[in-house]
C-alpha positions in Angstrom: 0.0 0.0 0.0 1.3 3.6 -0.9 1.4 5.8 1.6 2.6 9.4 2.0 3.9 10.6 5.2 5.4 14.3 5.9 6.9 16.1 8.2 8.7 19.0 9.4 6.3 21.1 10.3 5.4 23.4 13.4 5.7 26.6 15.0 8.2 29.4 13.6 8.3 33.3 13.6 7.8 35.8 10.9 10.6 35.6 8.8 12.0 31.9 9.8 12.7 29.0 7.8 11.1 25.6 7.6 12.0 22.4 5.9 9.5 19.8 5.0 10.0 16.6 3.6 7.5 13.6 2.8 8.5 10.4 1.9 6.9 7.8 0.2 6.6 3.9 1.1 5.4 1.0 -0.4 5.9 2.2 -4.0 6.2 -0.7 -7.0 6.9 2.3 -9.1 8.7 6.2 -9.7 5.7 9.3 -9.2 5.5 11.1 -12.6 4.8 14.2 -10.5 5.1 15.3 -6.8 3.8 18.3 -5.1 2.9 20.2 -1.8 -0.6 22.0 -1.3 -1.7 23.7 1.4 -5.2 24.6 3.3 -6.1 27.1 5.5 -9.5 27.1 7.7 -12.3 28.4 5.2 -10.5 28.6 2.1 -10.1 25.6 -0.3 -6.8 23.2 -0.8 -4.5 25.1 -3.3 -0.9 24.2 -5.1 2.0 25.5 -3.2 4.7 24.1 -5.6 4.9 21.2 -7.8 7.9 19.4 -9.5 8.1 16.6 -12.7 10.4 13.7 -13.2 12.6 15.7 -14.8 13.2 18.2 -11.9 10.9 20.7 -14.1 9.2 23.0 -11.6 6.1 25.2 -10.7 5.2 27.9 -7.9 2.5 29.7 -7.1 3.0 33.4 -7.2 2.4 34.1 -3.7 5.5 31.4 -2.6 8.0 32.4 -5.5 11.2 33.8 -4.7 10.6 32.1 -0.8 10.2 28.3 -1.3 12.0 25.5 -3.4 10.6 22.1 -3.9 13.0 19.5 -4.8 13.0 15.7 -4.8 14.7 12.5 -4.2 13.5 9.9 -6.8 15.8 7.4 -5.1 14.5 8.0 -1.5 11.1 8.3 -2.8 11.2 12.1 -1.3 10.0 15.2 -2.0 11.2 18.3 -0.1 9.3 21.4 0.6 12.2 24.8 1.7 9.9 27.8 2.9 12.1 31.1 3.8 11.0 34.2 4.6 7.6 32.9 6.1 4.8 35.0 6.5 1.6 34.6 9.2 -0.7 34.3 5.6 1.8 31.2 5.0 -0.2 29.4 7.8 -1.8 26.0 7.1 -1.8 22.2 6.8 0.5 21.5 4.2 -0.3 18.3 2.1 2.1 16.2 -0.2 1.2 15.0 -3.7 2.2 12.0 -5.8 1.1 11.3 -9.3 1.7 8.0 -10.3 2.8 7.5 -14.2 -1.2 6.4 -14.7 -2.8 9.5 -13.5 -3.8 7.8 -9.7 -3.2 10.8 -7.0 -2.0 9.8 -3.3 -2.2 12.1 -0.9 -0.5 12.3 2.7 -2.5 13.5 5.9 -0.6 16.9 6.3 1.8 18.7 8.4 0.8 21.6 10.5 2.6 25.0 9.8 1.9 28.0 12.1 3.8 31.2 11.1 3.5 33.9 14.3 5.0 35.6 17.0 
């Protein structure tokens, strides 16, 4: 069974860093695509970044310039780098894998709070 699991998350200040990472288990095969979304209360799931086999990437503008996704493909990891956080920043950030026949898996989040 595939599952997603990240972590990394928590509390930081305005202005801190974060680093989170989800890895993947119980894969037979690569992801096509991986990803990290995020929620916050009342507003609907949206893409935070999202990065292809071949390393190509995509932000949204609101994160540009702060994060940087990367992956792993041999640790079956994607990595989330957040800089420069800001309180809007705040929300349950999810991972995303795309398997090679359009499946989605989802993890069950990681909590970030951005405040002083």
């Amino acid at each position: 069974q595939v599952q997603l699991v990240e972590s990394g998350g928590g509390l930081v200040q305005p202005g801190g860093s974060l680093r989170l990472s989800c890895a993947a288990s119980g894969l037979l095969f690569r992801f096509n695509a991986m990803g990290w979304y995020r929620q916050s209360p009342g507003k609907e799931r949206e893409l935070v970044a999202d990065i292809s086999n071949g390393n190509r990437t995509n932000y949204a503008d609101s994160v540009k310039g702060r994060f940087t996704i990367s992956r792993d493909n041999a640790k079956n990891t994607v990595y989330l780098r957040m800089n420069s956080l800001k309180p809007e920043d705040t929300a349950v950030y999810y991972c995303r894998g795309v398997s090679s026949f359009g499946v989605d898996y989802w993890g069950k989040g990681t909590l970030v709070t951005v405040s002083s």
